[in-house]
N, C-alpha and C positions, 0 to 999 in steps of 0.2 A: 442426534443430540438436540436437544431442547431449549432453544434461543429465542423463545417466544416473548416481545418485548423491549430486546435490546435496543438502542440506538445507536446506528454505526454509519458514520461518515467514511465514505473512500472517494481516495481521487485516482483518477484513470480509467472509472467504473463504465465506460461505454464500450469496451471491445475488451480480446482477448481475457487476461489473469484476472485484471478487475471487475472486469465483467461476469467472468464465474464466482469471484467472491461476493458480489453482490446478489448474484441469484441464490446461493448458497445460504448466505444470510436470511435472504428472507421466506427460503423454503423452510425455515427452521421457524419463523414469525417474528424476526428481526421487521424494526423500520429503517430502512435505508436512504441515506441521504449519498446520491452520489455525482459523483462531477467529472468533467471533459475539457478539452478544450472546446468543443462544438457541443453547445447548450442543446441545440434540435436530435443529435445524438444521445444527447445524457437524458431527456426527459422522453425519448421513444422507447430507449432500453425501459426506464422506469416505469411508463407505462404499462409494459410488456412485462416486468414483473409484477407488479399493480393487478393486472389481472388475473397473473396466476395466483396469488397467493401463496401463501397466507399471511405475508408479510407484507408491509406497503414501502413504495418509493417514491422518491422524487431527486430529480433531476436539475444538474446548477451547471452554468461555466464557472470553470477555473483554471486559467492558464498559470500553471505553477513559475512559468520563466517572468509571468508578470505581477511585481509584487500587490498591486492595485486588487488584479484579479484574485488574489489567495484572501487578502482583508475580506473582499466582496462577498468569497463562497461562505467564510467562517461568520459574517456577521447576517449572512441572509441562514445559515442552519442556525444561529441564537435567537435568531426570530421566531423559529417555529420551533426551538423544544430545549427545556431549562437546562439539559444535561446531556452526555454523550457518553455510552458506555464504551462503545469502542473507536478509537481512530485507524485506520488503516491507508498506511504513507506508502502508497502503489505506483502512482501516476509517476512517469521518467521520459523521456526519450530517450531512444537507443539508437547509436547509430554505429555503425561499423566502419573498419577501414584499419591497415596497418601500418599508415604514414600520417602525421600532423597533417600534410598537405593533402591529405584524401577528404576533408569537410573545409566548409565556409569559415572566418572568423566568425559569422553571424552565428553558424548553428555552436560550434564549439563553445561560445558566452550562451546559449539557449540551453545547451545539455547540462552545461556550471549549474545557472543560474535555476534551472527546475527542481535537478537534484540534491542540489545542495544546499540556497537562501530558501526558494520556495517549498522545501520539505521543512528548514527550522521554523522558517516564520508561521506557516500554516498549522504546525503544531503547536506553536505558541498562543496564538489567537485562540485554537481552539482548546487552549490547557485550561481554561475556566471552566468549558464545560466539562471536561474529564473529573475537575474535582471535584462536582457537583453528585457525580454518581457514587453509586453505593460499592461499585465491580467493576473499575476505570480500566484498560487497558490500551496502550499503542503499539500497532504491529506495524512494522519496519521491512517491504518486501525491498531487498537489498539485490544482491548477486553474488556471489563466487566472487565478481569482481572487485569487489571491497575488500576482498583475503587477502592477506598479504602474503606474495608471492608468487597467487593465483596467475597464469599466464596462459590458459589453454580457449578463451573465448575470444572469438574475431572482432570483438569491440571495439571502437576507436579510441584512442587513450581518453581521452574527453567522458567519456563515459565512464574507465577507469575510474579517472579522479571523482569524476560529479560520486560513484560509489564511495569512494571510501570516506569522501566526505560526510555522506550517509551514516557510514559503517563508524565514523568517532563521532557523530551526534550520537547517535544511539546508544554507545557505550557510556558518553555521562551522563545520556540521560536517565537511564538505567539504574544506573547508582544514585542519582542527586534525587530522581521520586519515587524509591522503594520503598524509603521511611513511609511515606503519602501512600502505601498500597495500593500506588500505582504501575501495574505491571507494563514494562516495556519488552516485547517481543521481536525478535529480529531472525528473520531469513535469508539464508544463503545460498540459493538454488544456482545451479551452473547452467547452462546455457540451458532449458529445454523447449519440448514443443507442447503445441496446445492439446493435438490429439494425440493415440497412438496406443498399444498395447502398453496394459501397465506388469511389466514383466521383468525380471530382475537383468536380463541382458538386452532390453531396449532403453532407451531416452526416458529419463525424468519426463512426466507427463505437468502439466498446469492441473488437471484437477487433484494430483497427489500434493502438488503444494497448498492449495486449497484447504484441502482434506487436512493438512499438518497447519491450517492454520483454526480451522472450526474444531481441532483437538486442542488446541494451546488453550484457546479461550473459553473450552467448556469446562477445562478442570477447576478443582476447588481454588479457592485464592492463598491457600497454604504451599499451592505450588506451583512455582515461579520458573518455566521455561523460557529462559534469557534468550538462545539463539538454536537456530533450526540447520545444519552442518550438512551437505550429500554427499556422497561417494559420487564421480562423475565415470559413470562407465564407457565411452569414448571421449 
């Protein structure tokens, strides 16, 4: 699919899922803007696509738990480009555990405070350049965990909440900027892995969620895929 052009911010873009979207983006001739918490991580990945081509990157910090750093990443990407065709709201911590008392207060206000102030605020700042563009969208990589009901991932509840918090921004935002043709896209992947056969009685792979997301955003703007749902086979 032919994304040659785009402009797409993603946070979390130095490892793992964000890290294939980003490559992915710019195998396609997307410009990528993407961010980490560790800036020397976010501009080596980008280099690294930078050379492959045929899209270009560059690399920002942004600790999503610190609201300082979200203003930082969104007003240093306004500086180099008038518009943002795509946002993609990646970057989380994840942390595991099946008691309150299995993490820190510190991380527990760290997983809050990423997934759920620093995903709105970060979108916010950057909702000026989304309306600038001609074929705006924001994709929402969420969890299974934001479903209500969802119980089969070893997550710590903190993580829980930080999703669901996710999972009702997205829903009004959804509605309140579709007058705007602005599409908002939301994923629900359950727990998977990065590698592995992609086969119907194995593990949800990372780059089939990928893949469900370079489909969302290549279709025409007459159609509006709201959220991405999986079967979880273990």
């Amino acid at each position: 699919m032919d994304l040659d052009g785009l402009r797409v911010a993603i946070t979390g873009g130095a490892r793992g899922t964000g890290r294939l979207l980003a490559e992915a983006f710019a195998a396609r001739g997307a410009q990528v803007f993407l961010s980490a918490r560790d800036p020397a991580a976010a501009q080596q990945v980008a280099d690294a696509i930078s050379r492959r081509g045929p899209g270009q990157a560059e690399g920002f910090r942004c600790d999503l738990a610190e609201p300082d750093s979200v203003r930082g990443f969104a007003a240093a990407v306004a500086d180099r480009t008038d518009h943002l065709d795509v946002v993609i709201n990646n970057g989380a911590p994840y942390v595991e555990g099946d008691d309150l008392a299995d993490v820190s207060d510190d991380t527990i206000e760290s997983v809050l405070a990423a997934g759920g102030t620093g995903t709105v605020l970060l979108t916010k700042h950057l909702l000026p350049l989304l309306r600038a563009s001609a074929r705006p969208d924001v994709v929402n990589m969420i969890s299974a965990c934001g479903e209500v009901g969802h119980r089969r991932s070893g997550a710590h509840p903190a993580f829980y909440a930080a999703k669901h918090a996710h999972a009702g921004f997205a829903e009004i935002l959804s509605h309140r900027l579709r007058p705007e043709g602005i599409r908002v896209i939301s994923l629900f992947p359950p727990d998977f892995v990065q590698d592995g056969p992609r086969r119907a009685d194995s593990d949800l792979t990372a780059r089939s969620v990928v893949d469900c997301v370079i489909f969302a955003v290549g279709q025409p703007r007459d159609c509006f895929i709201r959220e991405f749902h999986f079967e979880q086979v273990r």
